[in-house]
C-alpha positions in Angstrom: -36.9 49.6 -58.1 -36.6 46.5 -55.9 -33.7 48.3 -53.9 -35.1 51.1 -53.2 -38.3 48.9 -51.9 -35.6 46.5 -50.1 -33.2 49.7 -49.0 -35.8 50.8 -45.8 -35.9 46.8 -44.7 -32.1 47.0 -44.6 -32.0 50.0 -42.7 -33.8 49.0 -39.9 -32.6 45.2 -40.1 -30.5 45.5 -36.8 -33.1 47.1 -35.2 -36.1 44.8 -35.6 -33.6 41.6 -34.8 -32.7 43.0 -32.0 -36.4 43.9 -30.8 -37.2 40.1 -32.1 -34.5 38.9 -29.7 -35.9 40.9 -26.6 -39.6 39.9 -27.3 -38.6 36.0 -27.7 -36.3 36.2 -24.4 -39.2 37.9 -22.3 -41.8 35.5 -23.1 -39.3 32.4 -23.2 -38.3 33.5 -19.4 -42.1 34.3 -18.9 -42.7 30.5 -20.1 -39.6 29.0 -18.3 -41.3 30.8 -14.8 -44.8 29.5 -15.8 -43.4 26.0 -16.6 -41.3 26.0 -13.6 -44.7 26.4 -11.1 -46.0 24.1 -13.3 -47.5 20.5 -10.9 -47.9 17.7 -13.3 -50.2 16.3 -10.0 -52.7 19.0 -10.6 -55.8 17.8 -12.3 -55.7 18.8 -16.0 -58.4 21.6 -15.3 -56.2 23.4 -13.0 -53.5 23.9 -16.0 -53.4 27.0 -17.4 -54.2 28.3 -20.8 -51.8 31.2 -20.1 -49.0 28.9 -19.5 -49.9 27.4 -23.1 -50.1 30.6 -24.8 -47.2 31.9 -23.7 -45.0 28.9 -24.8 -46.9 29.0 -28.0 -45.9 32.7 -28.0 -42.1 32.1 -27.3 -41.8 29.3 -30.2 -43.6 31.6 -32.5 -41.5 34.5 -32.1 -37.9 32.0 -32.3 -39.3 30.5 -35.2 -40.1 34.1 -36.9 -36.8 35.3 -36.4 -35.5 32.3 -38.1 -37.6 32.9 -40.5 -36.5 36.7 -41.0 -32.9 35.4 -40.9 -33.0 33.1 -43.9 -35.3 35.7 -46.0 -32.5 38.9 -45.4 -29.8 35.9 -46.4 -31.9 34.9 -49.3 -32.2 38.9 -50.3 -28.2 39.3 -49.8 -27.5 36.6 -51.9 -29.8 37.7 -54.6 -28.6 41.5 -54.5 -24.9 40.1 -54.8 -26.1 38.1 -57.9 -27.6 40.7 -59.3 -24.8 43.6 -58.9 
């Protein structure tokens, strides 16, 4: 029962990495741009919350593809163990 839960997950493994690797590059080159215009002399009003979100964005999508990574090696090592 488990594998045929896990079985879809595996199936379309490559394809949500990969779409996890497109969305972290876009918003890390749409931070890197924003942080790049970014004038420490400005006054701290003048700063802006998108540039902050968007950074936020970019870590939050690396970290959940690490995250993703270390769960599909935890499954694989359990399915190995258990076969």
């Amino acid at each position: 029962m488990k594998l045929d839960f896990i079985g879809p997950v595996f199936r379309n493994r490559d394809t949500l990495v990969s779409e996890m690797d497109l969305m972290h590059l876009m918003l890390t080159k749409e931070a890197a741009d924003l942080t790049e215009s970014y004038d420490p002399e400005k006054p701290v009003e003048d700063k802006t919350l998108e540039q902050a979100c968007l950074i936020q964005l970019a870590l939050t999508a690396y970290w959940a593809q690490n995250a993703l990574s270390t769960l599909w090696e935890t499954i694989d090592e359990r399915i190995e163990v258990e076969s």
